[in-house]
C-alpha positions in Angstrom: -14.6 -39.1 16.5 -16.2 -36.8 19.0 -14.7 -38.6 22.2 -10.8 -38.8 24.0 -8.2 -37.3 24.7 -9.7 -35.8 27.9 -11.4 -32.5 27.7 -9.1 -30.5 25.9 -10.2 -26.8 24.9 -9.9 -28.8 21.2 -11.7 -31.4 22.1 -14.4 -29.7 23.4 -14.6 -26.8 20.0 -14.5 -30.3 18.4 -17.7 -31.6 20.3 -19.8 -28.7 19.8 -18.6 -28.3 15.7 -20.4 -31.5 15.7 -23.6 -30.8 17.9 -24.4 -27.9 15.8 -23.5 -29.7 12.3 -26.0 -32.1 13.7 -28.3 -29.6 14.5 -28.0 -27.5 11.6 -26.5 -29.7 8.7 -25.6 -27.9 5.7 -25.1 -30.9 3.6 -27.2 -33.8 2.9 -24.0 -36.2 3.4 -21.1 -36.1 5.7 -17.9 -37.9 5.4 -14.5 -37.6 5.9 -11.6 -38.7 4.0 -7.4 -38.7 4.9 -5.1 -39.4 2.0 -1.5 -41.1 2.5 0.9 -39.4 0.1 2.6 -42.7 -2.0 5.8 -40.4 -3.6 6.9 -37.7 -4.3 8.0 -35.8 -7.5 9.7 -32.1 -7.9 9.1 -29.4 -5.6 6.5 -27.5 -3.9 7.8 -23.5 -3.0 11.0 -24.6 -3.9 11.0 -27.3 -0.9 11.5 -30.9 -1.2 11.1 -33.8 1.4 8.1 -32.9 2.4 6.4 -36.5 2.4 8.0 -38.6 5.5 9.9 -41.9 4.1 
Protein backbone atom coordinates (compact mmCIF):
# COMPACT_ATOMS: atom_id res chain seq x y z
CA UNK A 1 0.00 0.00 0.00
CA UNK A 2 2.75 2.39 0.97
CA UNK A 3 5.31 1.29 -1.86
CA UNK A 4 5.48 1.89 -6.10
CA UNK A 5 5.10 3.89 -8.42
CA UNK A 6 8.48 5.52 -7.95
CA UNK A 7 8.66 8.51 -5.70
CA UNK A 8 6.01 10.57 -6.76
CA UNK A 9 5.22 13.82 -4.68
CA UNK A 10 1.86 11.44 -3.94
CA UNK A 11 3.52 8.79 -3.18
CA UNK A 12 5.66 10.14 -0.81
CA UNK A 13 2.45 12.47 1.11
CA UNK A 14 1.11 8.88 0.93
CA UNK A 15 4.14 7.42 2.89
CA UNK A 16 4.34 9.83 5.62
CA UNK A 17 0.03 9.88 6.07
CA UNK A 18 1.01 6.38 7.06
CA UNK A 19 4.09 6.94 9.30
CA UNK A 20 2.28 9.37 11.37
CA UNK A 21 -1.12 7.24 11.39
CA UNK A 22 1.25 4.67 12.73
CA UNK A 23 2.67 6.90 15.03
CA UNK A 24 -0.27 8.58 16.21
CA UNK A 25 -3.33 6.35 15.43
CA UNK A 26 -6.57 7.77 16.04
CA UNK A 27 -8.44 4.62 15.81
CA UNK A 28 -8.10 1.42 17.39
CA UNK A 29 -8.70 -0.38 13.86
CA UNK A 30 -7.72 0.41 10.42
CA UNK A 31 -9.02 -0.86 7.17
CA UNK A 32 -9.89 0.06 4.00
CA UNK A 33 -12.64 -0.83 1.84
CA UNK A 34 -13.46 -0.10 -2.37
CA UNK A 35 -16.90 -0.78 -3.59
CA UNK A 36 -17.72 -1.87 -7.32
CA UNK A 37 -20.90 -0.13 -8.30
CA UNK A 38 -23.28 -3.39 -9.80
CA UNK A 39 -26.17 -0.93 -11.70
CA UNK A 40 -27.40 1.86 -11.91
CA UNK A 41 -30.86 3.44 -11.46
CA UNK A 42 -32.15 7.21 -12.10
CA UNK A 43 -30.03 10.12 -11.84
CA UNK A 44 -27.59 11.79 -9.67
CA UNK A 45 -27.55 16.01 -10.44
CA UNK A 46 -29.47 15.34 -13.32
CA UNK A 47 -26.56 13.08 -14.87
CA UNK A 48 -26.76 9.59 -15.87
CA UNK A 49 -23.92 7.10 -17.01
CA UNK A 50 -21.97 7.60 -14.47
CA UNK A 51 -21.12 3.79 -13.60
CA UNK A 52 -18.71 2.48 -16.56
CA UNK A 53 -20.49 -0.66 -18.45
Amino acid sequence: MVRGRGGTADERRHVAAMRERKRRDLHREFTTLRFRALSEHGSWEGRRGIVPT
